[in-house]
C-alpha positions in Angstrom: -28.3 37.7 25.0 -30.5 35.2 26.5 -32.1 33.9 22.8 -28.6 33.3 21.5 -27.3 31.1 24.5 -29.7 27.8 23.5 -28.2 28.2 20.0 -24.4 28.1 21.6 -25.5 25.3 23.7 -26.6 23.6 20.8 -23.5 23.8 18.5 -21.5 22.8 21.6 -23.6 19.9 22.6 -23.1 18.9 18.4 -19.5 19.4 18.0 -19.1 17.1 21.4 -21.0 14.5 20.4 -18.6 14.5 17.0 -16.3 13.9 18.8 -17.5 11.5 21.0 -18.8 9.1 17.9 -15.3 9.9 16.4 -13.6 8.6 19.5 -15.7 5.6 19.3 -15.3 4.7 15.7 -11.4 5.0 16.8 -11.7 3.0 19.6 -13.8 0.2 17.5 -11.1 0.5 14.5 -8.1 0.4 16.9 -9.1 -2.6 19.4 -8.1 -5.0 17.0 -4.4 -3.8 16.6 -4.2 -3.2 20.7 -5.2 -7.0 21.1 -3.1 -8.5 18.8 -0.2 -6.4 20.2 -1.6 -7.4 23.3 -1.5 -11.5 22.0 1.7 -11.0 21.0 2.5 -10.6 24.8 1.0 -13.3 26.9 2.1 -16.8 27.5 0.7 -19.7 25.5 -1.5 -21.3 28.3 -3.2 -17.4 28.7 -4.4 -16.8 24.9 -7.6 -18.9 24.9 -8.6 -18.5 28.4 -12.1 -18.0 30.3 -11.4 -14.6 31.3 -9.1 -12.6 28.5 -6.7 -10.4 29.9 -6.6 -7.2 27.6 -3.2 -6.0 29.4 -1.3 -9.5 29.6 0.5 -9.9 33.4 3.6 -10.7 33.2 4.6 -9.5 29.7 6.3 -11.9 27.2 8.3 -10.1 25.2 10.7 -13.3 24.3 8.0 -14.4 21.9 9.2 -11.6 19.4 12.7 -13.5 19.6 11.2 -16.9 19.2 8.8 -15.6 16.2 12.0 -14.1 14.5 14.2 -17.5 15.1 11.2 -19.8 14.5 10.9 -18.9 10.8 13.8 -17.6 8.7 12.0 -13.8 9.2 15.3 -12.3 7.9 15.1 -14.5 4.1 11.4 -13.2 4.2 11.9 -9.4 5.2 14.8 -9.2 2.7 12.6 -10.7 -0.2 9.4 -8.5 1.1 11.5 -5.2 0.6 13.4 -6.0 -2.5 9.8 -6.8 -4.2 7.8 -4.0 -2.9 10.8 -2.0 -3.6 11.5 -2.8 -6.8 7.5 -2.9 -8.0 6.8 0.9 -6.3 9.9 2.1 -8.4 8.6 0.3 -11.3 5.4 1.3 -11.2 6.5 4.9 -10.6 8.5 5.1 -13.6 6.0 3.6 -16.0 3.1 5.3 -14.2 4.4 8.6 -14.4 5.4 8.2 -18.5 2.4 7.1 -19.7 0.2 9.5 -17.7 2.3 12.2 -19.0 1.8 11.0 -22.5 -1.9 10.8 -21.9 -2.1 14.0 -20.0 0.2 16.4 -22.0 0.9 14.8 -25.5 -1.0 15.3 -28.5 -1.4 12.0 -30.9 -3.9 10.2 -32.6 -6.1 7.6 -30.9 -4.8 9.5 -27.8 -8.5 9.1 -25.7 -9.9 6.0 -27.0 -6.0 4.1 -26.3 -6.5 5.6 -22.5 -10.0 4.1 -22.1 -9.1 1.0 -23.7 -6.4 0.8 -21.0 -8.4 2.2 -18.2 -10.8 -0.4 -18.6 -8.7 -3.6 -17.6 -9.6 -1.8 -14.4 -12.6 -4.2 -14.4 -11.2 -7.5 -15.5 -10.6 -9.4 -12.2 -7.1 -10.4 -11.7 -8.1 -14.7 -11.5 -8.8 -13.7 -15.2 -5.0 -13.0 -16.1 -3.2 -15.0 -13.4 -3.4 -18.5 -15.3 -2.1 -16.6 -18.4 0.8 -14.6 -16.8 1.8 -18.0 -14.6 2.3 -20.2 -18.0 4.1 -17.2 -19.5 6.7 -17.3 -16.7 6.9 -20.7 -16.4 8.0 -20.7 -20.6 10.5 -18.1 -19.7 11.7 -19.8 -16.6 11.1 -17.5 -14.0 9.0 -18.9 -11.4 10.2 -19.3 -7.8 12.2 -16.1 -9.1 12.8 -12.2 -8.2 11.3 -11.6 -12.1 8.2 -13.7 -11.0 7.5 -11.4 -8.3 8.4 -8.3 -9.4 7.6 -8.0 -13.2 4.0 -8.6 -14.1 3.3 -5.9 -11.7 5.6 -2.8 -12.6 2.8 -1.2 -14.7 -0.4 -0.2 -13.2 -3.9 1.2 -15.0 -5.0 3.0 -11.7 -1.5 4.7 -11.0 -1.7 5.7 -14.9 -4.6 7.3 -14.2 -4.2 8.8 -11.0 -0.7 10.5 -12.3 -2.5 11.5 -15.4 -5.2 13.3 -13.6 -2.6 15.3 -11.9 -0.3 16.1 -14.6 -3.7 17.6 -16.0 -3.9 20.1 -13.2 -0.4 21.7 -13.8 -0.6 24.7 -15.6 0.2 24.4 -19.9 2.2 27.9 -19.2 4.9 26.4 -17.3 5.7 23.7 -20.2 4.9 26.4 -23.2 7.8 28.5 -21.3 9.9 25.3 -21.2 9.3 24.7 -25.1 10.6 28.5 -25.4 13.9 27.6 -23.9 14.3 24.7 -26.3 13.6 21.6 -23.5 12.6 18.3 -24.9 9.4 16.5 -24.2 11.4 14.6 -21.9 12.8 17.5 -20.0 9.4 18.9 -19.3 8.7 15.9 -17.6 11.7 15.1 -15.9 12.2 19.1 -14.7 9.2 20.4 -14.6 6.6 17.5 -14.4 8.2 15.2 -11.8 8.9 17.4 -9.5 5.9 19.0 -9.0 4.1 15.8 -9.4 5.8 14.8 -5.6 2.3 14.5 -3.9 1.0 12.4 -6.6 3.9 10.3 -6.8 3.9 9.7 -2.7 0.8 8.7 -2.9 0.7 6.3 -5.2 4.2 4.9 -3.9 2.3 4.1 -0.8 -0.8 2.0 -2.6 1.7 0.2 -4.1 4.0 -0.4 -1.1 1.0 -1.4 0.7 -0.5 -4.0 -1.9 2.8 -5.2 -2.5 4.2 -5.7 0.7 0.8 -7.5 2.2 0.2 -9.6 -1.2 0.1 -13.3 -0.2 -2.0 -15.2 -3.1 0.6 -14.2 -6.3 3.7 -14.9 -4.0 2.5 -18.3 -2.6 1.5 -19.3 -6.9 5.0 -18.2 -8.6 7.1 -19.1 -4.8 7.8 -22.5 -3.5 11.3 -22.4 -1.7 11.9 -20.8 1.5 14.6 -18.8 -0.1 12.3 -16.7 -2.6 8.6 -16.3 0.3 8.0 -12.8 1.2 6.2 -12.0 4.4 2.9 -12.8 4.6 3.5 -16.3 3.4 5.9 -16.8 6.5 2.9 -15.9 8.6 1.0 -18.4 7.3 3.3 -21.1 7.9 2.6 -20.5 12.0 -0.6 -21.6 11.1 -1.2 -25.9 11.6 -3.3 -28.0 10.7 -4.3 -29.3 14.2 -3.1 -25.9 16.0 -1.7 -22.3 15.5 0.8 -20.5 17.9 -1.0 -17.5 18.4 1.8 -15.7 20.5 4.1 -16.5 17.4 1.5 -15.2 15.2 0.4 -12.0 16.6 4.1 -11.2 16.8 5.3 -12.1 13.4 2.3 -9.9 12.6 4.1 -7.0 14.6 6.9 -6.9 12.8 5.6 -6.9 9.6 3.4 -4.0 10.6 5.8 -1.9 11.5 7.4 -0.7 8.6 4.1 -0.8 6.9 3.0 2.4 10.2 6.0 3.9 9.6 5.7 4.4 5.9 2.0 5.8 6.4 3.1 8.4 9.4 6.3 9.5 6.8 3.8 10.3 4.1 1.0 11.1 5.3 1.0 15.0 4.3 2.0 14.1 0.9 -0.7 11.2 0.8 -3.5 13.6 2.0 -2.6 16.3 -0.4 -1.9 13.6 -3.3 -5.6 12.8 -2.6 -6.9 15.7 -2.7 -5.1 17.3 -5.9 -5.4 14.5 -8.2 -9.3 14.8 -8.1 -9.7 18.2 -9.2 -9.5 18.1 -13.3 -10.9 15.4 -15.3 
C-alpha cells in the first residue's frame, strides 16, 4: 500500500497543476475582455490614469446610452445582421450543393475540378479585391446590399468542410433512397441536410463570425452612413487628435454580444461539427 501512494500523489500533483496552467491561460485570454468591459464603465478623466482601476468606482453605465446615440448604432446593427445573415444562408446553400456534388456524385473531371477549386484557398484575397471592386462598380452596385453580400455567398473552405462530411454518411442510407425512387435532390435535401446539422452549424458560425467582424471589404464597397455595418462605426470613435475610449469599449460591447451568444447557442453542434468532418478524406 505504501509503494502505490507516491504514484497517487504524483497523478494528483499532475492533474492540479493542469488545471492550474489552464486557469492561467484563461485568466491571460480573458483579461482583455474584463478590461474593456471594465473601460466601458469608468468616466473619461479615469481611463488613462496613473493608477488603473480594474473595477471602475462609481460605474458609468450611461456611456452605453451615449455610445448607442453618438453614432447611428441602430443603421449599423440592422446592416451588420442583414449582411452576415444573408452571406451564412448563402454560403450554406452553395456550400452544402457543391460539396454534395463532390462528395456523392459521380462525373468526369470530378477530383481534379475539386482541387482546382480547393486551391484558390491560397490566393490571398488583395489578389481578387481590385478585380471584384471594378466588376461592381460596372454593374452599379457599390455602396449597395449586393456589394456586401454577393461576392461572398460561395466559399472553397465551407465546400470542403461539407464535403468531407457528406463523405462520412453512410452510401447505404442513399442506395435505400435510390430504391424508393428519390431524386439526387431528395437525397440531399431528406437525407443529406439533415444529418449534415453539425456540419452546417459549424460552418454558419465561421461565416457569421468573419462576416459580422469584416471591416476592410465593407469600408472599400461602403461610403454612406446608411449602407456601414459595425465595425466601421467603431472606427469612426476613433480621431485623429483623440479617441473616446469609454465610447469605444462600449460600442465594442454591444457588438460582442450577439457574436457570445451565437458561440454559447452552438457550441455542441460546433464541437461535434469539428470533430466529425475530420474523420474521412
Amino acid at each position: 500500500m505504501n509503494k502505490r501512494k507516491p504514484v497517487r500523489l504524483g497523478k494528483a500533483a499532475q492533474v492540479a497543476l493542469s488545471y492550474v496552467a489552464l486557469c492561467a491561460i484563461a485568466a491571460v485570454t480573458l483579461f482583455p475582455f474584463f478590461w474593456m468591459v471594465s473601460t466601458s464603465l469608468k468616466e473619461p478623466g479615469n481611463i488613462l490614469s496613473l493608477q488603473p482601476q480594474l473595477i471602475p468606482s462609481p460605474a458609468r453605465w450611461a456611456n452605453y446610452i451615449d455610445a448607442w446615440t453618438a453614432q447611428p448604432f441602430g443603421r449599423y446593427y440592422i446592416n451588420s445582421i442583414v449582411v452576415a445573415v444573408s452571406v451564412t444562408l448563402g454560403q450554406l446553400l452553395t456550400c452544402s450543393l457543391a460539396g454534395y456534388a463532390f462528395a456523392r456524385l459521380r462525373f468526369v473531371g470530378r477530383n481534379v475540378l475539386f482541387f482546382c477549386y480547393l486551391s484558390t484557398l491560397m490566393i490571398p484575397s488583395q489578389v481578387t479585391m481590385i478585380p471584384v471592386f471594378i466588376i461592381l462598380r460596372y454593374f452599379g452596385w457599390l455602396n449597395t446590399y449586393q456589394a456586401l453580400i454577393l461576392p461572398s455567398v460561395c466559399s472553397a473552405y465551407g465546400t470542403f468542410l461539407l464535403r468531407q462530411f457528406f463523405k462520412t454518411i453512410p452510401k447505404d442510407l442513399e442506395d435505400a433512397a435510390t430504391i424508393d425512387r428519390c431524386s439526387q435532390f431528395g437525397i440531399y435535401l431528406h437525407i443529406m441536410l439533415p444529418l449534415a446539422k453539425p456540419a452546417l452549424a459549424t460552418l454558419a458560425t465561421f461565416v457569421l463570425l468573419q462576416s459580422w467582424n469584416d471591416f476592410f471589404w465593407p469600408l472599400i464597397v461602403c461610403h454612406t452612413p446608411e449602407m456601414m455595418t459595425l465595425p466601421i462605426g467603431l472606427s469612426n470613435f476613433q480621431g485623429m487628435y483623440s479617441t473616446s475610449w469609454e465610447l469605444l469599449m462600449a460600442g465594442a460591447v454591444i457588438v460582442m454580444v450577439p457574436v457570445v451568444a451565437l458561440y454559447i447557442i452552438n457550441q455542441r453542434f460546433f464541437t461535434r461539427g469539428i470533430v466529425l468532418t475530420g474523420l474521412k478524406g
